[in-house]
C-alpha positions in Angstrom: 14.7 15.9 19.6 12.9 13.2 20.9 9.2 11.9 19.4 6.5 11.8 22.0 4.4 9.1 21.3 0.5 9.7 21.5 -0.6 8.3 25.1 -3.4 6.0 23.7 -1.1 4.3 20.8 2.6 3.5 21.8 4.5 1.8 18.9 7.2 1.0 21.1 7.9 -1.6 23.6 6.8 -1.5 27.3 6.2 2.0 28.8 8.8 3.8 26.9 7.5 7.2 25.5 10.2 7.5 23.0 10.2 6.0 19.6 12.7 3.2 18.3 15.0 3.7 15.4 13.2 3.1 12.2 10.3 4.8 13.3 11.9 7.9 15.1 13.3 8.6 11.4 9.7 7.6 9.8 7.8 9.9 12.0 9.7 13.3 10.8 10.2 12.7 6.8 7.2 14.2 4.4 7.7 11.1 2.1 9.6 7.4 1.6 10.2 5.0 -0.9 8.5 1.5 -0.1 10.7 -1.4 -2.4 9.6 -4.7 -2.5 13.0 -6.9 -2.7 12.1 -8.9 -6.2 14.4 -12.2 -7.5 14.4 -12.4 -10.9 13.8 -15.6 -11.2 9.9 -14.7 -9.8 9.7 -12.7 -13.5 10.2 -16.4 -15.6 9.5 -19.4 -13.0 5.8 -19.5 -11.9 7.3 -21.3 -8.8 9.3 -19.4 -6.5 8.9 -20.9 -2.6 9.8 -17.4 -0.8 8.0 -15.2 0.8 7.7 -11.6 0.8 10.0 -8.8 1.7 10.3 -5.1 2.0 12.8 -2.4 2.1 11.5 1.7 3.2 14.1 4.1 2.0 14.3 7.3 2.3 13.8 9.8 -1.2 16.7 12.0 -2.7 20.2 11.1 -3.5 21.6 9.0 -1.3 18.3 6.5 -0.5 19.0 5.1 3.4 16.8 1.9 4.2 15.0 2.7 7.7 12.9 -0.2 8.2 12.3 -3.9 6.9 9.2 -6.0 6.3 9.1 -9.6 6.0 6.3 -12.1 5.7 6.2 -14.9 7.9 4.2 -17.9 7.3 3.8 -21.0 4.9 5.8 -20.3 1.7 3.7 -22.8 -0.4 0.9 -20.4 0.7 1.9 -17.4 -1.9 2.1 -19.7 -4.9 -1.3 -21.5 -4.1 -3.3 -19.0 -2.8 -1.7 -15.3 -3.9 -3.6 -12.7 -2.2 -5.8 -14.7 -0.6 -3.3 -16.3 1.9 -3.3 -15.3 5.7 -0.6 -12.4 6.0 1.9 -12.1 8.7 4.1 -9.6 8.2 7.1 -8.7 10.5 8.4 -5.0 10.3 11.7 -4.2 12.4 14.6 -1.6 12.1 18.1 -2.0 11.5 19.0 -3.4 15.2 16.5 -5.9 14.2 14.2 -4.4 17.0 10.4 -5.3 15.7 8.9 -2.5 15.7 5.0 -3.2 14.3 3.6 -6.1 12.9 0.8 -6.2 10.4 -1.6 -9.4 10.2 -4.2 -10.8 7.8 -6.2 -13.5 8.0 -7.3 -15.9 4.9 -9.6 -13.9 2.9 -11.3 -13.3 -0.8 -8.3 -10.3 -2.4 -10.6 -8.5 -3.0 -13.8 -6.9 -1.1 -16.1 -7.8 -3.9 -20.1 -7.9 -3.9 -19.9 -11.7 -3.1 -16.9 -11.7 -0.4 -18.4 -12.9 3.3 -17.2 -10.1 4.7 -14.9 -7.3 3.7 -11.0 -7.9 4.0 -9.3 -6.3 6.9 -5.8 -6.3 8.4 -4.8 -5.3 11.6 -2.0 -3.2 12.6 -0.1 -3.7 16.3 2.9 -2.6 18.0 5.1 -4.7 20.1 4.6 -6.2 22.5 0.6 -6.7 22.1 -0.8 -3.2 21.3 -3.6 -3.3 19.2 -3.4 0.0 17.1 -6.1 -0.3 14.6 -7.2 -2.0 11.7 -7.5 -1.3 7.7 -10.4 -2.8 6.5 -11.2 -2.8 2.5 -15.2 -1.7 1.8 -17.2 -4.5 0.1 -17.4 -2.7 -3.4 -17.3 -4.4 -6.8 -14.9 -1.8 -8.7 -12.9 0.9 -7.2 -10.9 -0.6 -4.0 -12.0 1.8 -0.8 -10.2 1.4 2.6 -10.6 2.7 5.9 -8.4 3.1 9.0 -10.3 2.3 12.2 -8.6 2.7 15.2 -8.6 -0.1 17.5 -12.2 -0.6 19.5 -14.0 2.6 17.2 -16.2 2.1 14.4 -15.7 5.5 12.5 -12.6 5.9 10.3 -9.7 8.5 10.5 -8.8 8.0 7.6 -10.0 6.7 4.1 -8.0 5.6 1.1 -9.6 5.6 -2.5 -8.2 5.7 -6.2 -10.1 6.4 -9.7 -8.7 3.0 -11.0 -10.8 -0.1 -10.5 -8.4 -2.6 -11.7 -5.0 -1.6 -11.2 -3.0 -4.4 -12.6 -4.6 -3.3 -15.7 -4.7 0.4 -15.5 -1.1 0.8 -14.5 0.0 -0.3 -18.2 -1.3 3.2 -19.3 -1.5 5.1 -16.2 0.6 5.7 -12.8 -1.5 4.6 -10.3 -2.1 7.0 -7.4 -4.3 6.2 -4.5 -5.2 9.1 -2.4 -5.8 9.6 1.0 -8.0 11.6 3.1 -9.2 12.6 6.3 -13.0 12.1 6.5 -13.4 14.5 9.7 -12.5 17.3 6.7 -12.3 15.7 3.5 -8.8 17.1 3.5 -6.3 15.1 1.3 -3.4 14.1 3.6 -1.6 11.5 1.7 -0.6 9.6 -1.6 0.5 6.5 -2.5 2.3 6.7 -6.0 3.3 3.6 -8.4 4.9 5.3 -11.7 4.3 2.2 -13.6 3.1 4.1 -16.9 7.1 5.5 -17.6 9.0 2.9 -16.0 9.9 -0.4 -18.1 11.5 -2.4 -15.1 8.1 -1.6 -13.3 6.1 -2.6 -16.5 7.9 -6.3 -16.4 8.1 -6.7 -12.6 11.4 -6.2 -12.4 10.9 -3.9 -9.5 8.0 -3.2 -7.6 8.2 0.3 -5.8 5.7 2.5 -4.5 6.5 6.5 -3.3 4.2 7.3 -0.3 4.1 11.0 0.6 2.7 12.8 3.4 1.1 15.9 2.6 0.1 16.9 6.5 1.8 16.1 9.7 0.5 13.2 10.2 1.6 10.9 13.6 3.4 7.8 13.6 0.5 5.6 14.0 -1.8 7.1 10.6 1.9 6.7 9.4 1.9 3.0 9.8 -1.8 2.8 8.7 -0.5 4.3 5.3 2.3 1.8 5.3 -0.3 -0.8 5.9 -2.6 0.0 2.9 0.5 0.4 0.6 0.8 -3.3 1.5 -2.7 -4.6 0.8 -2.2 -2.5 -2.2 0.8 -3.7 -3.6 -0.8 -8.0 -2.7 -3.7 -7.8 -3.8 -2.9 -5.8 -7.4 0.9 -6.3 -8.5 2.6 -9.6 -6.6 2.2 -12.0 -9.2 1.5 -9.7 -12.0 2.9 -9.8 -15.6 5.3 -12.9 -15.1 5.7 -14.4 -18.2 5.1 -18.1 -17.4 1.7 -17.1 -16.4 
């Protein structure tokens, strides 16, 4: 059956009302594995010019990758600056069709007391839709995001977790960011990192987080979730744990 696409956000290209592969699969499954592709040789050499990459699976037995991400930029950036750098991150399906795009300027990783102003990345569909933004909430301990869509100022959606470091917490604790609809307070999502029993996850040998949707949420809050799973996963866990560092 085909996915009508809300009227005021299209993630699709031109005037077509029917989602692309990738996202047509996104917008019916309750939850998806997000895999950042590691080398091993990040783990030991503090110098590793490549930039970042994603794989989204789909959960269960046999795990299907649905869409891609890759960062596009300066290379040098990611070693010199880490989570401060200007993201540009690609995301397309298997018919290399790109299908969103996520962007970042240069900015403090975190939204601290003494940022200029609080971190924000914005989220747009092919060819120039603007769908919204994810901004992070100037705070100086637990990180706090919220979805605005694009031209509103109140949030449909917030994201918060109990953890105020998680680089740090994660070595005792899975981290699990939660997130909810302010119009009801209702939780509606998770985003899940089981670092606590995993060993690979512990060293950086992988880097995976399980994002599940508890509502039926559209595609566009979808990609929002996406989005904060990514400013997650930068700001906390790239360069974390290597052991030249």
């Amino acid at each position: 059956m085909a996915y009508t696409v809300p009227e005021t956000h299209q993630p699709c290209k031109g005037d077509r009302k029917e989602l692309p592969n990738g996202l047509r699969e996104l917008a019916t499954l309750s939850e998806v594995l997000v895999s950042r592709n590691v080398n091993v040789c990040e783990v030991f050499l503090c110098c590793t010019p490549r930039q970042a990459s994603f794989s989204i699976y789909t959960t269960g037995t046999d795990q299907d990758e649905i869409l891609s991400i890759k960062e596009s930029g300066m290379c040098v950036f990611r070693e010199c600056i880490g989570a401060a750098r200007n993201l540009n991150l690609r995301m397309s399906n298997s018919d290399d069709e790109n299908v969103a795009t996520f962007y970042r300027t240069m900015t403090c990783s975190r939204g601290c007391c003494y940022s200029p102003g609080p971190p924000s990345m914005a989220v747009n569909s092919p060819p120039h839709i603007r769908l919204g933004k994810i901004e992070e909430r100037v705070t100086c301990c637990n990180p706090i995001f919220d979805v605005l869509p694009h031209k509103e100022n109140e949030p449909t959606l917030t994201y918060t977790t109990n953890c105020c470091y998680m680089k740090t917490c994660n070595w005792c604790t899975d981290v699990e960011i939660q997130v909810y609809d302010p119009a009801t307070d209702n939780l509606v999502a998770k985003i899940i990192k089981n670092s606590k029993s995993d060993r690979a996850e512990l060293f950086n040998l992988k880097n995976d987080f399980l994002v599940e949707f508890l509502t039926d949420l559209d595609i566009v809050k979808k990609l929002m979730v996406l989005g904060a799973c990514l400013l997650v996963d930068f700001n906390n866990f790239e360069h974390d744990r290597r052991f030249c560092c």
